[in-house]
C-alpha positions as CSV (number, residue, x, y, z in Angstrom):
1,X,146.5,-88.3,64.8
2,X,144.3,-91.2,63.0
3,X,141.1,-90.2,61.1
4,X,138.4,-92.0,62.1
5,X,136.3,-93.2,58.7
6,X,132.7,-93.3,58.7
7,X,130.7,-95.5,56.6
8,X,127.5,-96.4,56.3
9,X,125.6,-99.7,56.0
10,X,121.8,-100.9,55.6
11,X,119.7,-102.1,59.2
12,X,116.7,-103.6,59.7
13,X,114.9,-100.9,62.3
14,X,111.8,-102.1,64.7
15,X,110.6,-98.9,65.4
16,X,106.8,-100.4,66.8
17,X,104.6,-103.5,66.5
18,X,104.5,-104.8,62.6
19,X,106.8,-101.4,61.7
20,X,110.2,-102.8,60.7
21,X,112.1,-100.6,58.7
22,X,115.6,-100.9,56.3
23,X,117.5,-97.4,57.0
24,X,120.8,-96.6,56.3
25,X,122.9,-95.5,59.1
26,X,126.6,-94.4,59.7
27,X,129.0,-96.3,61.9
28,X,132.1,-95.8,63.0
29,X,135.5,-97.8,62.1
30,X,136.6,-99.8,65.3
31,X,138.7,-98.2,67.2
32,X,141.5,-99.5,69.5
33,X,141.1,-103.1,70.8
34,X,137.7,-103.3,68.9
35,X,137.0,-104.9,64.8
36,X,134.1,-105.1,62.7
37,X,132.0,-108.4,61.2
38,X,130.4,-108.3,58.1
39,X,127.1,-110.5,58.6
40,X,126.3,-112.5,55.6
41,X,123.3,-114.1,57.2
42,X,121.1,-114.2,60.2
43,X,117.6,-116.1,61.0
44,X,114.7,-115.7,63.2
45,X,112.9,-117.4,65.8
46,X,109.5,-117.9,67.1
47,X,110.6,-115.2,69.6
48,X,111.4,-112.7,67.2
49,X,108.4,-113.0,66.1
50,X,106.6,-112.1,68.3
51,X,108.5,-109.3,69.4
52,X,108.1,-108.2,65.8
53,X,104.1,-108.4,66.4
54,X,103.5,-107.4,69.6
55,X,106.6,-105.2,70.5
56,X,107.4,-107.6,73.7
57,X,108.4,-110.6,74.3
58,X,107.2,-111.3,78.0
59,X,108.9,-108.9,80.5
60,X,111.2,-107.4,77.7
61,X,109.4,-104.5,76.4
């Protein structure tokens, strides 16, 4: 029987309008069929934005 290892990483958290948060959470190791990125970078948009400010983006709440 595998072990499944847990570690844990650092994510950027949204929790509410102008409330983004780093918290460290656990994650799983892939399992079967599945594999794991490390993310080196990422950017934002104008979108993001404004999801970030107003917690919605349109129809997407």
């Amino acid at each position: 029987m595998a072990t499944t290892q847990v570690e844990t990483i650092k994510a950027s958290v949204l929790h509410g309008p102008k409330d983004l948060r780093v918290e460290t959470r656990t994650i799983a190791a892939p399992g079967p069929g599945e594999l794991q990125v490390s993310v080196r970078a990422t950017g934002i948009c104008g979108s993001d934005m404004h999801y970030f400010q107003h917690f919605a983006n349109g129809d997407f709440h």
